[in-house]
BABAVO-539586 format. One record per atom (N, C-alpha, C): residue number from 1; atom name; x, z, y. Coordinates in Angstrom, 1 decimal. Layout:
<nodes>
+------+------+--------+--------+--------+
: resi : name :      u :      w :      v :
+------+------+--------+--------+--------+
:  NUM :   CA :      X :      Z :      Y :
...
+------+------+--------+--------+--------+
</nodes>
This chain:
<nodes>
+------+------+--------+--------+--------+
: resi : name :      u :      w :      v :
+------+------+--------+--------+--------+
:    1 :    N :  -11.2 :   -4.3 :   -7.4 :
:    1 :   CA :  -10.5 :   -3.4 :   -6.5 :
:    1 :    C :  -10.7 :   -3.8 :   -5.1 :
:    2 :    N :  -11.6 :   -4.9 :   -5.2 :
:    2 :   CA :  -11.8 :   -4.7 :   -3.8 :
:    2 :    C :  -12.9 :   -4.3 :   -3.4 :
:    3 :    N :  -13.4 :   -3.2 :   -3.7 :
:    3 :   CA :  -14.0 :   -1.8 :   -3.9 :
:    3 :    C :  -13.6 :   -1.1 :   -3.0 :
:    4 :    N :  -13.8 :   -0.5 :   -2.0 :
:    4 :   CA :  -12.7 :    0.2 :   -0.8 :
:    4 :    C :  -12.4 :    1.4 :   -1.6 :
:    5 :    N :  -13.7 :    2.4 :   -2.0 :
:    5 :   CA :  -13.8 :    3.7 :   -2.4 :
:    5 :    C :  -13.2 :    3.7 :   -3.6 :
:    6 :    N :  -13.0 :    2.5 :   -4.4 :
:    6 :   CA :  -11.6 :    2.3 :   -5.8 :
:    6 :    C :  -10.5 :    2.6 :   -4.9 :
:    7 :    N :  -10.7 :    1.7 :   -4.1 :
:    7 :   CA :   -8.8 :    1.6 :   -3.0 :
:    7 :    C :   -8.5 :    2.7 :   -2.8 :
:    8 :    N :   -9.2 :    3.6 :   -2.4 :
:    8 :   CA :   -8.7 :    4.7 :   -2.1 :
:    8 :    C :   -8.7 :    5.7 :   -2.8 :
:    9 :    N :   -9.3 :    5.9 :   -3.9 :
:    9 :   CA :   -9.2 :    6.8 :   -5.0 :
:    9 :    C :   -8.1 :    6.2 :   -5.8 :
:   10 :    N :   -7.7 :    5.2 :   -5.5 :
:   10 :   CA :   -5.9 :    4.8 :   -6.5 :
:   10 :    C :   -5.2 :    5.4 :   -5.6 :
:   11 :    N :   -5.3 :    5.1 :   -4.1 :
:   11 :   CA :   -4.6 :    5.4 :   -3.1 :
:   11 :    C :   -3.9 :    7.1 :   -3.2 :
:   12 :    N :   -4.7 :    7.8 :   -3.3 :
:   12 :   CA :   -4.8 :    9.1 :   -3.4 :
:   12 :    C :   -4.6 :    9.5 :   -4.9 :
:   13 :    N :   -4.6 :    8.7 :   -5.8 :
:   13 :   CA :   -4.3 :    9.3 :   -7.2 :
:   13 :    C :   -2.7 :    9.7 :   -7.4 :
:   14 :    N :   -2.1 :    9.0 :   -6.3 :
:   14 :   CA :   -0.5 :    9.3 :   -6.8 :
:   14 :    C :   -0.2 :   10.7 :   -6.2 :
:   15 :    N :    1.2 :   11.3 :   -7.1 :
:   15 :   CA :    1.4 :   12.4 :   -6.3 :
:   15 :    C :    1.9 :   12.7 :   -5.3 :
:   16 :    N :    1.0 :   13.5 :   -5.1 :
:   16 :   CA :    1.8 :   14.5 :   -3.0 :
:   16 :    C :    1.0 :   13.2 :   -2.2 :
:   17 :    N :    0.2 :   13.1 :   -2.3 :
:   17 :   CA :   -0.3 :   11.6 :   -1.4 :
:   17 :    C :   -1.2 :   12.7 :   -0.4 :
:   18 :    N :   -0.8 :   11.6 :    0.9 :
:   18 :   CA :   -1.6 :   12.2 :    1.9 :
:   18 :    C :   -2.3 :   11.2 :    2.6 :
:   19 :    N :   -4.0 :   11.2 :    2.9 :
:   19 :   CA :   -4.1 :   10.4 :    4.0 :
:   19 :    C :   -4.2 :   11.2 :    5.3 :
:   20 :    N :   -3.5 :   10.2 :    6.5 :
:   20 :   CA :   -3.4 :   10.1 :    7.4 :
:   20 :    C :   -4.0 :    9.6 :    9.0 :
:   21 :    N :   -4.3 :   10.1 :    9.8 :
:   21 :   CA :   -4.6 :    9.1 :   11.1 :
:   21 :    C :   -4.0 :    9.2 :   12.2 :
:   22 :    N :   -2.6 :    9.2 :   12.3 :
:   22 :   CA :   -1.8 :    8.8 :   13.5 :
:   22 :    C :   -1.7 :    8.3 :   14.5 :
:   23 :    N :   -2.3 :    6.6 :   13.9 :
:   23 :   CA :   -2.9 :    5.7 :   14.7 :
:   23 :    C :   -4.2 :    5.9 :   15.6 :
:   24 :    N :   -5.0 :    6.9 :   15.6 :
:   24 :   CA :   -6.4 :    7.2 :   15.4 :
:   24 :    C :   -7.1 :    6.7 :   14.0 :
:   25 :    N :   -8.4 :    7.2 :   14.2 :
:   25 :   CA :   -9.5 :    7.1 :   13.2 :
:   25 :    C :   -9.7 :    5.7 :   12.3 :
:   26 :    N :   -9.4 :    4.5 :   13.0 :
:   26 :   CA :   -9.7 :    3.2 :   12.2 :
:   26 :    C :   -8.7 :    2.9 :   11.4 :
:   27 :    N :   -7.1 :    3.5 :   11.8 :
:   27 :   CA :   -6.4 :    3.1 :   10.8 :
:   27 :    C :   -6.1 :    3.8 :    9.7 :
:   28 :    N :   -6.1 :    3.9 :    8.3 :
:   28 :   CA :   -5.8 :    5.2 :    7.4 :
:   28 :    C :   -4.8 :    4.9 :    7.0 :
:   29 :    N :   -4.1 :    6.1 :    6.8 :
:   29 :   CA :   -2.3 :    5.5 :    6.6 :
:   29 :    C :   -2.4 :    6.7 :    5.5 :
:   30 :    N :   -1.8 :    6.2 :    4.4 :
:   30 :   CA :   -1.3 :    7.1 :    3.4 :
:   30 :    C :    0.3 :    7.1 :    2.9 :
:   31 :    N :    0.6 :    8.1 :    2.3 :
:   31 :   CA :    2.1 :    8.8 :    2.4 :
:   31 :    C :    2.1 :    9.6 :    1.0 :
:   32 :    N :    3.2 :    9.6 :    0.5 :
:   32 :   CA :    3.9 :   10.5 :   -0.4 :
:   32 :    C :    5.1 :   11.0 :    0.1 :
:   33 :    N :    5.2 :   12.6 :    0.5 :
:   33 :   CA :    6.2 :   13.5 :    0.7 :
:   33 :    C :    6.5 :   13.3 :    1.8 :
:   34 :    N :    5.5 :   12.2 :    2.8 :
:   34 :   CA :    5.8 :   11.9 :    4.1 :
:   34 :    C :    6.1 :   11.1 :    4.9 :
:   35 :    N :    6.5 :    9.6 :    3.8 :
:   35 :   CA :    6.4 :    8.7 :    3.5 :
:   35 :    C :    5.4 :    7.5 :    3.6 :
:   36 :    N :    5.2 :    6.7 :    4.4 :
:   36 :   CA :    4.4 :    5.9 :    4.4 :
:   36 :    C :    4.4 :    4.6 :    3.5 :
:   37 :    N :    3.4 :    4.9 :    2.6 :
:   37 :   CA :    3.3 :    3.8 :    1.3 :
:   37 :    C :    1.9 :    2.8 :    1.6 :
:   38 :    N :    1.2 :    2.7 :    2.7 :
:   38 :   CA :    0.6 :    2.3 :    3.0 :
:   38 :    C :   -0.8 :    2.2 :    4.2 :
:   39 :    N :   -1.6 :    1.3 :    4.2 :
:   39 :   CA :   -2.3 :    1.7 :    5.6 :
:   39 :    C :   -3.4 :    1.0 :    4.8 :
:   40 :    N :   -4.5 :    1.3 :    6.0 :
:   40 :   CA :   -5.5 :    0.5 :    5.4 :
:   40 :    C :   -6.8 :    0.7 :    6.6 :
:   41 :    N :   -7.4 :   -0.6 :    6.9 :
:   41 :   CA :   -8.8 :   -0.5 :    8.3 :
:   41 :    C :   -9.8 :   -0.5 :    7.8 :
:   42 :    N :  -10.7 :    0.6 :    7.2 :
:   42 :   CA :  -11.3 :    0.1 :    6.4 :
:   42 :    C :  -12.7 :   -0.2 :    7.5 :
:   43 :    N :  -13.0 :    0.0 :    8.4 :
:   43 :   CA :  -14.0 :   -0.8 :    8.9 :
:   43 :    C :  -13.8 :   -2.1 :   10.1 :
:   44 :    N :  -13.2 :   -3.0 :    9.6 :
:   44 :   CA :  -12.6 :   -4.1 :    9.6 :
:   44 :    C :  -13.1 :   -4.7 :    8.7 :
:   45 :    N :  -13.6 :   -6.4 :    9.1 :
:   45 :   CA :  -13.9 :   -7.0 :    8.2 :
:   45 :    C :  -13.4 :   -8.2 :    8.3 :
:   46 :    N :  -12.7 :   -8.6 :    7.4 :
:   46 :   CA :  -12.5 :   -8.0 :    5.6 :
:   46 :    C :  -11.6 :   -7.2 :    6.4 :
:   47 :    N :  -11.6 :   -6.0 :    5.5 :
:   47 :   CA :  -10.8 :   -5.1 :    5.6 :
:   47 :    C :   -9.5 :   -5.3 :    5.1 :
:   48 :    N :   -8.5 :   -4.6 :    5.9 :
:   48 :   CA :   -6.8 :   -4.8 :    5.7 :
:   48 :    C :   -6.0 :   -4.1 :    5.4 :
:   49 :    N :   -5.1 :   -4.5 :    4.6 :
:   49 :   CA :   -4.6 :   -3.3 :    4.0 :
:   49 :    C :   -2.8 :   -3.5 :    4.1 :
:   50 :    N :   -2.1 :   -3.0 :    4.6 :
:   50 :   CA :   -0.4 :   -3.0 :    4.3 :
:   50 :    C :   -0.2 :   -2.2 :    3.6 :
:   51 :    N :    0.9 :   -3.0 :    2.7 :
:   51 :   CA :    1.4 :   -2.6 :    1.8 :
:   51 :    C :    3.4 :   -2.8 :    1.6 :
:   52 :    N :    3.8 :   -1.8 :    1.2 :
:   52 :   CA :    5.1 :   -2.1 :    1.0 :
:   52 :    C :    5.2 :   -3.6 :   -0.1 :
:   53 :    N :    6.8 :   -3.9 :   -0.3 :
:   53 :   CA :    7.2 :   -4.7 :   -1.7 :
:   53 :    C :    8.5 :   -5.0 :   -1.3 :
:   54 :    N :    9.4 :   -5.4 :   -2.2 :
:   54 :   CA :   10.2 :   -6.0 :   -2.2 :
:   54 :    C :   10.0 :   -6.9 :   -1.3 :
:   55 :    N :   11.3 :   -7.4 :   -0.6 :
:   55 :   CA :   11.3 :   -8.7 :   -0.2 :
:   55 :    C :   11.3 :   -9.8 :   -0.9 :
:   56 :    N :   11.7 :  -10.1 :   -1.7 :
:   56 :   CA :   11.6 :  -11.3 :   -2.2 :
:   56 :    C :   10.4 :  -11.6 :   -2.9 :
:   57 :    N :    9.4 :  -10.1 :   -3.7 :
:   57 :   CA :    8.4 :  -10.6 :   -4.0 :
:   57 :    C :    7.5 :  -10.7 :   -3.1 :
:   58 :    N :    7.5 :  -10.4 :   -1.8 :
:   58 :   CA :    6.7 :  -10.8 :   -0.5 :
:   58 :    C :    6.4 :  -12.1 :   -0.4 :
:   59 :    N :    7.7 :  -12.5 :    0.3 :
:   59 :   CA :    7.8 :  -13.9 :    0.4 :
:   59 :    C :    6.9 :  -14.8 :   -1.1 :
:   60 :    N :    7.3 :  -14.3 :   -2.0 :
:   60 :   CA :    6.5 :  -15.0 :   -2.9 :
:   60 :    C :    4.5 :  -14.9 :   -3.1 :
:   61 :    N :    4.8 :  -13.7 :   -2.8 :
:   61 :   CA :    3.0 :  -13.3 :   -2.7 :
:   61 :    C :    2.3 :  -14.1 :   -1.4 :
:   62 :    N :    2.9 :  -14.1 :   -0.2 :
:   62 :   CA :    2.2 :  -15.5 :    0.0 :
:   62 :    C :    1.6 :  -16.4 :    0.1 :
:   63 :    N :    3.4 :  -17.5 :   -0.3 :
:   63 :   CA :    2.9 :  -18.3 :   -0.5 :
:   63 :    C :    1.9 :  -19.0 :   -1.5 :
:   64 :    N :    1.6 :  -18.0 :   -2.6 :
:   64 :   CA :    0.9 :  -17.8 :   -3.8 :
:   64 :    C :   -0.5 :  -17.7 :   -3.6 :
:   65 :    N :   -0.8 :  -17.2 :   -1.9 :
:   65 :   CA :   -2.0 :  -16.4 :   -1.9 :
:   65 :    C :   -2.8 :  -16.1 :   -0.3 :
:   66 :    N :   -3.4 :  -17.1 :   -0.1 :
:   66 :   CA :   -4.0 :  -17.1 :    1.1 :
:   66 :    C :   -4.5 :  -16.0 :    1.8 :
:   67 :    N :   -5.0 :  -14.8 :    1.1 :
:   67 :   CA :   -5.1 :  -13.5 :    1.6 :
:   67 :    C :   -4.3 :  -12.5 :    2.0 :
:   68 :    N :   -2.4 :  -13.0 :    1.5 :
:   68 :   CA :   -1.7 :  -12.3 :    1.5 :
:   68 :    C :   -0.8 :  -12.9 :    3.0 :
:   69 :    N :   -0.3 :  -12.1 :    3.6 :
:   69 :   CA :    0.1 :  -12.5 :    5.0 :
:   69 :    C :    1.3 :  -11.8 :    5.9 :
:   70 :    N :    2.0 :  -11.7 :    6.5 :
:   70 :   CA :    3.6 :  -10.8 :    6.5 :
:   70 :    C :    2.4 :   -9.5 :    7.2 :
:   71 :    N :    3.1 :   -8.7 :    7.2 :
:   71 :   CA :    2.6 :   -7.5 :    7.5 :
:   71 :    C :    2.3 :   -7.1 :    9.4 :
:   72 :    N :    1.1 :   -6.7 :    9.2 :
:   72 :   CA :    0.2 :   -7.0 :   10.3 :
:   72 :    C :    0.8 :   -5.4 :   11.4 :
:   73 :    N :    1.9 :   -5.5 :   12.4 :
:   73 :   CA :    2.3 :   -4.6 :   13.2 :
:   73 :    C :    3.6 :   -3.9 :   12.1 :
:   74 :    N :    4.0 :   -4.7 :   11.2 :
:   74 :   CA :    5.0 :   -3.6 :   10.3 :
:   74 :    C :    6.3 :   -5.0 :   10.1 :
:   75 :    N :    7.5 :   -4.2 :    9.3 :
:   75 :   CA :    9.0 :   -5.1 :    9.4 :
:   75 :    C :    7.9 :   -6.0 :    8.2 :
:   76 :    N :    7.7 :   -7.4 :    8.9 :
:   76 :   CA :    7.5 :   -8.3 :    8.3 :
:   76 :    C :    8.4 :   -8.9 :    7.1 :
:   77 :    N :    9.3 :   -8.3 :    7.0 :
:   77 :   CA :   10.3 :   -8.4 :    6.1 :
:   77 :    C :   10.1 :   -7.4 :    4.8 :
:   78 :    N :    9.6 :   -6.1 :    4.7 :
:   78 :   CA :    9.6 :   -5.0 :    3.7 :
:   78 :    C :    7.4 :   -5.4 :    3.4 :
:   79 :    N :    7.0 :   -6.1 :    4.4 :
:   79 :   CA :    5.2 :   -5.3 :    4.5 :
:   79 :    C :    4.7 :   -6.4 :    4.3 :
:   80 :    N :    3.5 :   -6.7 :    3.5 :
:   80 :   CA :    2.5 :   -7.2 :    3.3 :
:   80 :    C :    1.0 :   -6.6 :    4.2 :
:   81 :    N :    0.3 :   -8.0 :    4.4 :
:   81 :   CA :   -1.1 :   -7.5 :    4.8 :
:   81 :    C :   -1.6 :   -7.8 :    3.8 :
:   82 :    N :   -2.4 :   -7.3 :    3.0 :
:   82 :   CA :   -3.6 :   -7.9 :    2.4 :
:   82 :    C :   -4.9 :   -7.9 :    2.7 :
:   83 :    N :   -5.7 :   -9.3 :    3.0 :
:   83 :   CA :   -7.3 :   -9.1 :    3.3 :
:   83 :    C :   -8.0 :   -9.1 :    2.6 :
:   84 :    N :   -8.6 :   -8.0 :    2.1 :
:   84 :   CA :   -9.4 :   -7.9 :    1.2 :
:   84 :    C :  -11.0 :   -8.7 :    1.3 :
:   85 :    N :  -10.6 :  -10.0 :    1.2 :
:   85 :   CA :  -12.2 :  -10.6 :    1.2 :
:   85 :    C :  -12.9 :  -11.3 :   -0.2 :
:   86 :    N :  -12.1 :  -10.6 :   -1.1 :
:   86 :   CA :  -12.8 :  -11.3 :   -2.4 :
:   86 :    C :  -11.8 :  -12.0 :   -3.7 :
:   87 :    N :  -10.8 :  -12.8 :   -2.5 :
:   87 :   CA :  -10.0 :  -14.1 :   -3.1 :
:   87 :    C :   -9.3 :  -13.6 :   -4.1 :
:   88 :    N :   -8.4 :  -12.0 :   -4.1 :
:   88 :   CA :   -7.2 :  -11.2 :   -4.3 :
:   88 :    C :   -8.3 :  -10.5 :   -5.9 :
:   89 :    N :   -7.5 :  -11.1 :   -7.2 :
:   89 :   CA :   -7.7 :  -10.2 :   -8.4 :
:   89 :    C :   -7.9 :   -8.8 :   -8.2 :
:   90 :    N :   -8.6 :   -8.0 :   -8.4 :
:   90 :   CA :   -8.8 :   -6.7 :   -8.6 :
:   90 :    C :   -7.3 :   -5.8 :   -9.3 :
:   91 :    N :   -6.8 :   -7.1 :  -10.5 :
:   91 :   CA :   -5.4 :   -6.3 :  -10.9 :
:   91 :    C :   -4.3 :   -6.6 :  -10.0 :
:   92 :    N :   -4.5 :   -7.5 :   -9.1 :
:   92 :   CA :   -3.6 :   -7.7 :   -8.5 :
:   92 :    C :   -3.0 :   -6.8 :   -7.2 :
:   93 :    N :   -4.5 :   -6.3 :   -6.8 :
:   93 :   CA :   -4.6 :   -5.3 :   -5.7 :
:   93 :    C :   -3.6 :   -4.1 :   -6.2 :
:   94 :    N :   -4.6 :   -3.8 :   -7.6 :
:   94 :   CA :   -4.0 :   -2.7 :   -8.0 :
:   94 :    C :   -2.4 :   -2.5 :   -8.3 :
:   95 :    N :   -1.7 :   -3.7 :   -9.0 :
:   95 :   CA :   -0.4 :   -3.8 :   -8.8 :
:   95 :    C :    0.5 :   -3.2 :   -7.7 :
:   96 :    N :    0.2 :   -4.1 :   -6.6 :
:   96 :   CA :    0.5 :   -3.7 :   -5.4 :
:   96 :    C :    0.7 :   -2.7 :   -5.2 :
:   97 :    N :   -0.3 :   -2.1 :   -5.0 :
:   97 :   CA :   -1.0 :   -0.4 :   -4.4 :
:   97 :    C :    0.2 :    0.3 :   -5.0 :
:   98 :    N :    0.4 :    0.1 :   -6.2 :
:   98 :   CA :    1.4 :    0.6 :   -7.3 :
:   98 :    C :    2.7 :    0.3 :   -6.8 :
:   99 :    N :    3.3 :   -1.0 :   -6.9 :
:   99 :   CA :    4.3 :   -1.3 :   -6.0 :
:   99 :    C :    4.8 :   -0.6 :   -4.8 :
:  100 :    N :    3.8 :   -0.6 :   -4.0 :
:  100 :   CA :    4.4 :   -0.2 :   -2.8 :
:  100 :    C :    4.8 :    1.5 :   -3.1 :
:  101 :    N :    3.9 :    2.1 :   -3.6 :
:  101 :   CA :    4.1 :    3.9 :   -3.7 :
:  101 :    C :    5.2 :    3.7 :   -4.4 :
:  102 :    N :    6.0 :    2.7 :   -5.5 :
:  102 :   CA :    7.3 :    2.6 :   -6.1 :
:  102 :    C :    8.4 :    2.2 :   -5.4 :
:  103 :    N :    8.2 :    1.7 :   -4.3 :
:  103 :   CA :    9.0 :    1.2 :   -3.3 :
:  103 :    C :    9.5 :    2.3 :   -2.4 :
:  104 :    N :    8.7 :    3.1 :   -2.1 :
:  104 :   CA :    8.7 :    4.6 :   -1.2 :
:  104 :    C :    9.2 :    5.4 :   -2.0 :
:  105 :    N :    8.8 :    5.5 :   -3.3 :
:  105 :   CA :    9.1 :    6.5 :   -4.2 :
:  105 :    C :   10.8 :    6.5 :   -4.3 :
:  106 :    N :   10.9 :    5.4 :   -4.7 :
:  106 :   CA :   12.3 :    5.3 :   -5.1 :
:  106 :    C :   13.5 :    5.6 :   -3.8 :
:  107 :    N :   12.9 :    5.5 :   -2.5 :
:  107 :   CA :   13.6 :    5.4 :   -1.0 :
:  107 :    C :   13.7 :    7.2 :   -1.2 :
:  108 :    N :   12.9 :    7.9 :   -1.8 :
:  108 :   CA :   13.0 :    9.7 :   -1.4 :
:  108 :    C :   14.2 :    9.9 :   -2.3 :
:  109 :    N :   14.3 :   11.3 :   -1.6 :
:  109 :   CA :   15.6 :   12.2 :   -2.3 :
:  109 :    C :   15.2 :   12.5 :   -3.3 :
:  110 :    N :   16.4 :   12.2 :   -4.0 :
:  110 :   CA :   16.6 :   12.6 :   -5.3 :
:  110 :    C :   15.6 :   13.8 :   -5.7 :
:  111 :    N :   16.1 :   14.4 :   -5.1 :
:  111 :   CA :   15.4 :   16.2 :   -5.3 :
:  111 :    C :   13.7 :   16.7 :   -5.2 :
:  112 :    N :   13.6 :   15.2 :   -4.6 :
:  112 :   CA :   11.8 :   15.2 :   -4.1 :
:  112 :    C :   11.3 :   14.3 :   -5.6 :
:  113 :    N :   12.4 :   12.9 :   -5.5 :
:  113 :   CA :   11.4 :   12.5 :   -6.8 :
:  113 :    C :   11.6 :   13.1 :   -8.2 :
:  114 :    N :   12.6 :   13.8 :   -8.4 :
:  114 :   CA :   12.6 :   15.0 :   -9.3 :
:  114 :    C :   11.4 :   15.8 :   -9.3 :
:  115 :    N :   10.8 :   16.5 :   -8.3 :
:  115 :   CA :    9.9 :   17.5 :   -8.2 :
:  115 :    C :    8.3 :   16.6 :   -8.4 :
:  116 :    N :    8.3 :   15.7 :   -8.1 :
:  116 :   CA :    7.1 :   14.4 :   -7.9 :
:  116 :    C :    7.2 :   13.7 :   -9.6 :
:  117 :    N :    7.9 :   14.0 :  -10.4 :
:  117 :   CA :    8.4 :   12.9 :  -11.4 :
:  117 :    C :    7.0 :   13.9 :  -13.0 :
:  118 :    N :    6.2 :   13.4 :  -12.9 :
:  118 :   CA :    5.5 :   13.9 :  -14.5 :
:  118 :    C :    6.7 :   14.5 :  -15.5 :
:  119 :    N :    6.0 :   15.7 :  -16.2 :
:  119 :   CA :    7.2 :   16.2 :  -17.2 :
:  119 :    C :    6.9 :   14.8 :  -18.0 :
:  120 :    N :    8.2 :   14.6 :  -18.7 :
:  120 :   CA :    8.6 :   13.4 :  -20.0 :
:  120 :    C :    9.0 :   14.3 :  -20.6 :
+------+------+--------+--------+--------+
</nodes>
């Protein structure tokens, strides 16, 4: 996963996902319904990626994980950086990636993640 062009085809696999450039052109910020679930430089090296999570699993990712770092311009409290130079499991990225769009997901109205939610 640390693949950029994987990163960003998970990135974009979720629904209603948009990428973004706000920031200008170096930073890519992606979004569900409007929502920012993440960012990413991809011509930066190693490339960097914020991500939402829990706080408490933050704090844990970490200290667990030399690539992982409070979040680079975001509430260091809700954001992770991750640097993608190798160190970081491929499923672990992906986890994440997943996490954070769950973290946003769950923050929308009712009525949006109803309309976003797969028929069951």
């Amino acid at each position: 996963m640390n693949d950029i062009e994987a990163i960003h085809k998970t990135l974009l696999g979720f629904p209603e996902t948009t990428e973004e450039t706000p920031f200008g052109p170096e930073v890519l910020v992606y979004k569900v319904a409007g929502k920012m679930f993440a960012t990413m430089s991809p011509d930066e090296f190693p490339v960097r990626m914020n991500l939402k999570c829990d706080p408490e699993r933050a704090v844990e990712l970490r200290d667990e994980h030399p690539a992982i770092l409070p979040g680079y311009h975001m509430n260091k409290k809700h954001w992770n950086t991750l640097v993608l130079d190798g160190t970081l499991p491929d499923t672990l990225v992906s986890e994440l990636i997943g996490h954070s769009f769950d973290c946003v997901f769950r923050e929308l109205p009712a009525r949006t993640r109803n309309r976003l939610k797969p028929d069951e």
